[in-house]
C-alpha positions as CSV (number, residue, x, y, z in Angstrom):
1,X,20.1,-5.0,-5.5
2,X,20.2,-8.6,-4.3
3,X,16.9,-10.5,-5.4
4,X,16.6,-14.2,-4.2
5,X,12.9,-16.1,-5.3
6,X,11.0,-17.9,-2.3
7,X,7.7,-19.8,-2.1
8,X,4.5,-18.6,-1.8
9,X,3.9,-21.2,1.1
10,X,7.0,-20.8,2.7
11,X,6.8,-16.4,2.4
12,X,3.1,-16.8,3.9
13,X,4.7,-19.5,6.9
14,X,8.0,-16.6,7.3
15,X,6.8,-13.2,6.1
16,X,7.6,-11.3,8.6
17,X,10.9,-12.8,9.1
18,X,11.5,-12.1,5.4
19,X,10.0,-8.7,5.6
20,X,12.4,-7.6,8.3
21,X,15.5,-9.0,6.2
22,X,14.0,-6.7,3.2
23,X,14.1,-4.0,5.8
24,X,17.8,-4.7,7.4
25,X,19.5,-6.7,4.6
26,X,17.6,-4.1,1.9
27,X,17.6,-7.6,-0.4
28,X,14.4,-8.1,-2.5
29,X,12.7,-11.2,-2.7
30,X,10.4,-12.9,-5.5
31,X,8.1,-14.6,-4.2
32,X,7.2,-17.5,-6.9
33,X,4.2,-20.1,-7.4
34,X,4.4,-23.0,-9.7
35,X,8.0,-21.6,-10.9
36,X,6.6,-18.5,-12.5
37,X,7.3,-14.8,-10.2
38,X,4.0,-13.5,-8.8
39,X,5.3,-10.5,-6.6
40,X,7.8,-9.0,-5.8
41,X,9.2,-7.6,-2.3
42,X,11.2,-5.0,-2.3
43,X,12.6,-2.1,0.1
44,X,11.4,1.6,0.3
45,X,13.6,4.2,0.5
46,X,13.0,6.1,3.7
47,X,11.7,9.3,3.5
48,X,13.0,11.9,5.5
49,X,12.3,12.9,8.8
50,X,12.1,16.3,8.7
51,X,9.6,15.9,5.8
52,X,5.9,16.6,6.7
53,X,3.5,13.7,6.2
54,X,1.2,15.7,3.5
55,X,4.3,15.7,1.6
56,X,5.1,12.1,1.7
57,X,1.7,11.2,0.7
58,X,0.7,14.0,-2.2
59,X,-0.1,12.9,-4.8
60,X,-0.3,8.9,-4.2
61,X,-4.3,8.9,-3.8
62,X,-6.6,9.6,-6.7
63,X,-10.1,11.6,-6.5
64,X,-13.0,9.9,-8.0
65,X,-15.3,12.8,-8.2
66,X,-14.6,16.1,-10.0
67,X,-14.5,19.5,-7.9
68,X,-17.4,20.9,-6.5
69,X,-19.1,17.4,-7.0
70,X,-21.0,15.7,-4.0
71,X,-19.9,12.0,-2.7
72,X,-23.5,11.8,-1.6
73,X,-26.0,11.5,-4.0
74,X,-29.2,14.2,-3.3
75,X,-31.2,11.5,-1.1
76,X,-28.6,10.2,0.7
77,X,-27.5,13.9,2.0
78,X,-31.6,14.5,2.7
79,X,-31.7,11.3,4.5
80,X,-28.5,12.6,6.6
81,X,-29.9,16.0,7.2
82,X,-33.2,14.5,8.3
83,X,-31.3,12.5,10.9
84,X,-29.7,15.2,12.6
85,X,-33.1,17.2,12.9
């Protein structure tokens, strides 16, 4: 894969110019500050169509409570109860 380095200033003035050459061209580009790489844009491969979104997206989230665990804490779900009465 092609990589060529740009500028932070000049990536934030063209970005989506250079986001649609990553897209067409499928080059990456290095996007550096102060002559050191801070990012790095590079193309996807494209998922297929015929695969369901559920698919595509298992697995890329993370849970941050364990199962059978409440997001609410026991006063905010009172507090929400009590508005609905």
């Amino acid at each position: 894969m092609t990589t060529h380095a740009v500028s932070v200033s000049k990536f934030k003035a063209h970005c989506l110019d250079m986001i649609r050459q990553v897209e067409t061209a499928g080059e990456a580009v290095d996007l550096v500050r102060r002559g050191k790489v801070v990012a790095r844009l590079v193309p996807t491969t494209a998922a297929s169509p015929a695969t369901p979104t559920w698919l595509r997206l298992r697995l890329r989230g993370r849970l941050g409570v364990t199962p059978g665990e409440s997001v609410l804490d026991a006063d905010a779900f009172e507090a929400a109860a009590a508005v609905r009465e």
